[in-house]
Backbone as XML, in Angstrom:
<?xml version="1.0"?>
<chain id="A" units="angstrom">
  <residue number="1" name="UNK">
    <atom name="N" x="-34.199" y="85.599" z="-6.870"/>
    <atom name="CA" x="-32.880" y="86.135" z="-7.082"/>
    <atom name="C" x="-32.293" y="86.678" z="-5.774"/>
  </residue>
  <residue number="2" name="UNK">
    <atom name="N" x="-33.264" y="87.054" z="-4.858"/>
    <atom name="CA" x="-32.858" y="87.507" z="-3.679"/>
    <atom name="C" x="-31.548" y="86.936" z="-3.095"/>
  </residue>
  <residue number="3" name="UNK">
    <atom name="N" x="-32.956" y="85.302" z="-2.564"/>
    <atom name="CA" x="-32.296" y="84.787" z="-1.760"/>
    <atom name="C" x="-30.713" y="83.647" z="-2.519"/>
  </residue>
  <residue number="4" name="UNK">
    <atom name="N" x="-31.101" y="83.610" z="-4.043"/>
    <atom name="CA" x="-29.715" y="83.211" z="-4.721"/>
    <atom name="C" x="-28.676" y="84.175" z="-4.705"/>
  </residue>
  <residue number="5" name="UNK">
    <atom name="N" x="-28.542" y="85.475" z="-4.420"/>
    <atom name="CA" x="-27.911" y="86.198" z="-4.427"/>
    <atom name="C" x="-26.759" y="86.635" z="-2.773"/>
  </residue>
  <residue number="6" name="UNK">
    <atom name="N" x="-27.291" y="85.615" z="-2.007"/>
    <atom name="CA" x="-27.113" y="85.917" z="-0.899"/>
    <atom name="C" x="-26.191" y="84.152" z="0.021"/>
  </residue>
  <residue number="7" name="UNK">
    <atom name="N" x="-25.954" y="83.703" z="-1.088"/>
    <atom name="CA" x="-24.781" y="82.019" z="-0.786"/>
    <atom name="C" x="-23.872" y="82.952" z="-0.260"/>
  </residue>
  <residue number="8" name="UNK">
    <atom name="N" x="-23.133" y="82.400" z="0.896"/>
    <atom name="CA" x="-21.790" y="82.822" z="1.219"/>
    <atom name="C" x="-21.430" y="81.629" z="1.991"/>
  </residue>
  <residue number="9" name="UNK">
    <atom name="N" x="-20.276" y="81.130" z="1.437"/>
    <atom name="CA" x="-19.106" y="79.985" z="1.447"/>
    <atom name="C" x="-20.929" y="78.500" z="1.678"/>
  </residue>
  <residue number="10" name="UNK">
    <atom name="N" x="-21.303" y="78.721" z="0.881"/>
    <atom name="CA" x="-22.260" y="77.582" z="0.926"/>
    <atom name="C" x="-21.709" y="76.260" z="0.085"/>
  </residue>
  <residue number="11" name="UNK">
    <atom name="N" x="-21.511" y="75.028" z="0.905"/>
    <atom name="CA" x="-20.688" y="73.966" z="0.788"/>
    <atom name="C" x="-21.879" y="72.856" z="-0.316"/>
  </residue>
  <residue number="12" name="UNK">
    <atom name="N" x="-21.838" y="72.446" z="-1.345"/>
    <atom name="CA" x="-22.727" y="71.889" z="-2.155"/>
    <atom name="C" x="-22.080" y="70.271" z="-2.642"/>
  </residue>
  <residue number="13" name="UNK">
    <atom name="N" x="-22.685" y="69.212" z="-1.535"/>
    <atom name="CA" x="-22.451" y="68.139" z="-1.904"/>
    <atom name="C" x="-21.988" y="67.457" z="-3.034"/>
  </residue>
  <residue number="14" name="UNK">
    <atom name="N" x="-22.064" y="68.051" z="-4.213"/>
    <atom name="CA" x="-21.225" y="67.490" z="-5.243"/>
    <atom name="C" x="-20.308" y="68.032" z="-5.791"/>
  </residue>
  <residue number="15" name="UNK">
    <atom name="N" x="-20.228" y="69.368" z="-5.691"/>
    <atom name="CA" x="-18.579" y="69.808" z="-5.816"/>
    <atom name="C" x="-17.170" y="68.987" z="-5.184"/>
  </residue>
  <residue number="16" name="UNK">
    <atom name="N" x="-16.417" y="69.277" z="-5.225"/>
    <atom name="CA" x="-14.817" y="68.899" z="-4.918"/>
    <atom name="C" x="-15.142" y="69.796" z="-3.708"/>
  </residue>
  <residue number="17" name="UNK">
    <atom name="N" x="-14.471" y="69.051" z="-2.504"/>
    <atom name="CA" x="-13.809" y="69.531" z="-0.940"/>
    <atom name="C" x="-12.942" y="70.932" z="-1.233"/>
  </residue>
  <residue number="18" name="UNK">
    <atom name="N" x="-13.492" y="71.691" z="-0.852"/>
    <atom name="CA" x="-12.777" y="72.594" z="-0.332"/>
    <atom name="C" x="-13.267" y="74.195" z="-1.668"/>
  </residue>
  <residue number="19" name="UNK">
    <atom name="N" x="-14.214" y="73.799" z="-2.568"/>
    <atom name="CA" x="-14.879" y="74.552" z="-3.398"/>
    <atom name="C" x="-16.116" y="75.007" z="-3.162"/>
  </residue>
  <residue number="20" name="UNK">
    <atom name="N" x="-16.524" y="76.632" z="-2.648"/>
    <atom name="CA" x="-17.256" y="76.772" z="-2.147"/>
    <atom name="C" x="-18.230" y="77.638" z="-2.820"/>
  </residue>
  <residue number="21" name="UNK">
    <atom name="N" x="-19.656" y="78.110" z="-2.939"/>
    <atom name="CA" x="-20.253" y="79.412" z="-3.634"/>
    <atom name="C" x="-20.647" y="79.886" z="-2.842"/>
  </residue>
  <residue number="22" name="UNK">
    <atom name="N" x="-20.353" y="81.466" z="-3.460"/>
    <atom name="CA" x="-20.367" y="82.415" z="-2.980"/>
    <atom name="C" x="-21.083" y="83.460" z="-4.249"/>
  </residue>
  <residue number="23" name="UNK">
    <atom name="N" x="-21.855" y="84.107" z="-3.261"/>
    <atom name="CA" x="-22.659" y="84.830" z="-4.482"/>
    <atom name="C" x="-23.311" y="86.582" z="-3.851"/>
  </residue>
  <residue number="24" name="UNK">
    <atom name="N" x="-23.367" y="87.719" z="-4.473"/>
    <atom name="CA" x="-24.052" y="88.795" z="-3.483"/>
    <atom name="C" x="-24.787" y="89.641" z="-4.417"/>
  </residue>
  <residue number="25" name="UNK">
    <atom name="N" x="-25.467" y="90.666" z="-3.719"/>
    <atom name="CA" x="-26.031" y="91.379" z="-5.071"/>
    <atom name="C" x="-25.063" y="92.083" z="-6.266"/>
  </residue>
  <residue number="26" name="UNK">
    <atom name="N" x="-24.070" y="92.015" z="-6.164"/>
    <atom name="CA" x="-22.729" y="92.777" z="-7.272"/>
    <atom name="C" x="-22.260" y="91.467" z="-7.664"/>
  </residue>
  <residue number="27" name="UNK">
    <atom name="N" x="-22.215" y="90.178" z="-7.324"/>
    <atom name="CA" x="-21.450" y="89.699" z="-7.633"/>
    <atom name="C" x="-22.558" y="88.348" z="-8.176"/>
  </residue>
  <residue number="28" name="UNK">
    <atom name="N" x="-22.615" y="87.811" z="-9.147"/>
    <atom name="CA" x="-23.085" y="86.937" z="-9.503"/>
    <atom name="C" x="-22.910" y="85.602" z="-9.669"/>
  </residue>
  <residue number="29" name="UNK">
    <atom name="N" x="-21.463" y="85.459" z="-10.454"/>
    <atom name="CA" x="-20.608" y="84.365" z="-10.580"/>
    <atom name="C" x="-20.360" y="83.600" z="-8.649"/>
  </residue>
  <residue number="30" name="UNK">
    <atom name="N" x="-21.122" y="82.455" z="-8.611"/>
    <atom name="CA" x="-21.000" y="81.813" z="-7.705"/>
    <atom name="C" x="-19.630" y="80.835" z="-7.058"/>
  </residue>
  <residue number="31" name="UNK">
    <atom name="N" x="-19.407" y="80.540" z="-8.153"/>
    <atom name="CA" x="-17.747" y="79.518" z="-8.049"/>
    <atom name="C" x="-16.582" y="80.052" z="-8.581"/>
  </residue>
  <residue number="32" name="UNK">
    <atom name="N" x="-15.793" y="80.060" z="-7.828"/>
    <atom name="CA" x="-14.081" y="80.604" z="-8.525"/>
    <atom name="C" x="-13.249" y="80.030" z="-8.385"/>
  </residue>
  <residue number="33" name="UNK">
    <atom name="N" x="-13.497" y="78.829" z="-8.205"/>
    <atom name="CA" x="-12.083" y="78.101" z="-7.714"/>
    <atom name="C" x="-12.499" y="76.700" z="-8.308"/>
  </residue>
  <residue number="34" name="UNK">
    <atom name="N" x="-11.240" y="76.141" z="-9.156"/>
    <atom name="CA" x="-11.374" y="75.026" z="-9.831"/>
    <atom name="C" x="-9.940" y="74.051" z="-9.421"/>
  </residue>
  <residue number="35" name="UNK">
    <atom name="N" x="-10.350" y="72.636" z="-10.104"/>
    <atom name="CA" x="-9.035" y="72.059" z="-9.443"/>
    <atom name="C" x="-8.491" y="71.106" z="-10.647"/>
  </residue>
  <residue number="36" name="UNK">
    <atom name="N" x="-7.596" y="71.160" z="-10.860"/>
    <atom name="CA" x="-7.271" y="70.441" z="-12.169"/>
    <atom name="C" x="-7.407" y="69.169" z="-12.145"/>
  </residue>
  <residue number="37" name="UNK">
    <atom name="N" x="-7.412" y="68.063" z="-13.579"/>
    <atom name="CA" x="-7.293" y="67.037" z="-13.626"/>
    <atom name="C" x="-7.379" y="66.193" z="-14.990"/>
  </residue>
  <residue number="38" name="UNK">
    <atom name="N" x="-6.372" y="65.132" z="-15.553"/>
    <atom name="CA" x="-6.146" y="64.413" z="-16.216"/>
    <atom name="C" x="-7.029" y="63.036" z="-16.497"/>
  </residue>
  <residue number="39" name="UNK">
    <atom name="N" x="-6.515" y="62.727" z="-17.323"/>
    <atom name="CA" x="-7.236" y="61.388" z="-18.010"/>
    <atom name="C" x="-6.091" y="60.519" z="-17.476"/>
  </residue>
  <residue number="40" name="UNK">
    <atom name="N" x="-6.317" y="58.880" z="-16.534"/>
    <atom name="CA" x="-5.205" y="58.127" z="-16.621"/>
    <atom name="C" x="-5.733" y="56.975" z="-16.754"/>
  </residue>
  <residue number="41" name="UNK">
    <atom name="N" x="-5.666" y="56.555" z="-17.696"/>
    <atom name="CA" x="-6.382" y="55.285" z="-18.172"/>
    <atom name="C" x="-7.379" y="55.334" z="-18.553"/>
  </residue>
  <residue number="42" name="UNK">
    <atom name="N" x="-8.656" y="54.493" z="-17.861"/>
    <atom name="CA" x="-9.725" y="54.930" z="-18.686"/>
    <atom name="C" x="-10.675" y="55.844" z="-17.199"/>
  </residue>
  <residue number="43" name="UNK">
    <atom name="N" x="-9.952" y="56.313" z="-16.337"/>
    <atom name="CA" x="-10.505" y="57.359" z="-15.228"/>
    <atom name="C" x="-9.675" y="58.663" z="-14.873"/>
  </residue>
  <residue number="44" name="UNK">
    <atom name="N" x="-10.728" y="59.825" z="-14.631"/>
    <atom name="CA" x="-9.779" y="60.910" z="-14.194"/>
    <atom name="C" x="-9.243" y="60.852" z="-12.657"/>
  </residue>
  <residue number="45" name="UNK">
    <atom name="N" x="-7.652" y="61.901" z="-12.516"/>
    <atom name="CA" x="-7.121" y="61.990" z="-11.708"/>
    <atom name="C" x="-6.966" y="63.333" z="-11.139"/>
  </residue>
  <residue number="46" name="UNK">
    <atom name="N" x="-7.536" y="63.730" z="-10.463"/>
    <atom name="CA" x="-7.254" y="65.191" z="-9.691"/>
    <atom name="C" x="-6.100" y="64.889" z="-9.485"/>
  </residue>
  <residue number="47" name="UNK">
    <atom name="N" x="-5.006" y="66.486" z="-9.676"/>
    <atom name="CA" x="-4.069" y="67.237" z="-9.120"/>
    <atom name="C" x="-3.748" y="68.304" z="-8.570"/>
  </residue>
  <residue number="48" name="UNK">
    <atom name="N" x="-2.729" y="68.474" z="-8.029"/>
    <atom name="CA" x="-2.627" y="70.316" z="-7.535"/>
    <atom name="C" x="-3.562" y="70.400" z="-6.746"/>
  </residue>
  <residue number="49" name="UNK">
    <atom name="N" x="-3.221" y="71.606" z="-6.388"/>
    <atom name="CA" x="-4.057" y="72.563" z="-5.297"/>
    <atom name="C" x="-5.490" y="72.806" z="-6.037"/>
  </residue>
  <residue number="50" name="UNK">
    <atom name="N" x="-6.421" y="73.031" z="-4.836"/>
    <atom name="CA" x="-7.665" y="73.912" z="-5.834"/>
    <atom name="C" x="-7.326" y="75.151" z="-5.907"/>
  </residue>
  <residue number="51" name="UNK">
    <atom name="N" x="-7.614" y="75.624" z="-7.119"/>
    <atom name="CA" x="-7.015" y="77.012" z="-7.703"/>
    <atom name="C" x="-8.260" y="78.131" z="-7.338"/>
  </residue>
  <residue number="52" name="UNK">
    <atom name="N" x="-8.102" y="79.132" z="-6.245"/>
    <atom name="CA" x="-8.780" y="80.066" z="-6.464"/>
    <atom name="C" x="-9.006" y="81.395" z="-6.949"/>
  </residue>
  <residue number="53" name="UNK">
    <atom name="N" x="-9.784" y="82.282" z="-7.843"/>
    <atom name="CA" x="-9.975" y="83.670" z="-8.622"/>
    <atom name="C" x="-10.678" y="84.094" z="-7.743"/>
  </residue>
  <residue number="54" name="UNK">
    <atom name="N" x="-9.807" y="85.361" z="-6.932"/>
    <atom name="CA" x="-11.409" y="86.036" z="-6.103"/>
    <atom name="C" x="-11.574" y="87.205" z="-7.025"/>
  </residue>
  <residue number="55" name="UNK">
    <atom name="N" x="-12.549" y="87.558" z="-6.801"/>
    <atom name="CA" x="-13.071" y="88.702" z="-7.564"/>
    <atom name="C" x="-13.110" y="90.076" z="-6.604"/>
  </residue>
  <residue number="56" name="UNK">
    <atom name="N" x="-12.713" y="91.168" z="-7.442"/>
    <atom name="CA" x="-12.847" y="92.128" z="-6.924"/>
    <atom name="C" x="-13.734" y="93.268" z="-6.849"/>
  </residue>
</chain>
């Protein structure tokens, strides 16, 4: 738990560009930022900005 507790802006190959975790001993929730996206046809389409929640 230590060392999971201690990600800062750690970049994780299968997330979306520009979505990062971040994690500390108060703060647990690693990801806050999501990015929207639709169904268009029979594949999805990202839109918009990635949306970020920082926590306080």
């Amino acid at each position: 738990m230590k060392q999971t507790a201690n990600h800062q802006k750690l970049r994780v190959p299968l997330l979306l560009p520009g979505i990062l975790v971040n994690a500390s001993a108060t703060d647990f929730y690693p990801m806050q930022a999501v990015q929207l996206q639709r169904v268009k046809g029979e594949t999805w389409e990202l839109f918009g900005d990635v949306l970020h929640a920082e926590s306080t």
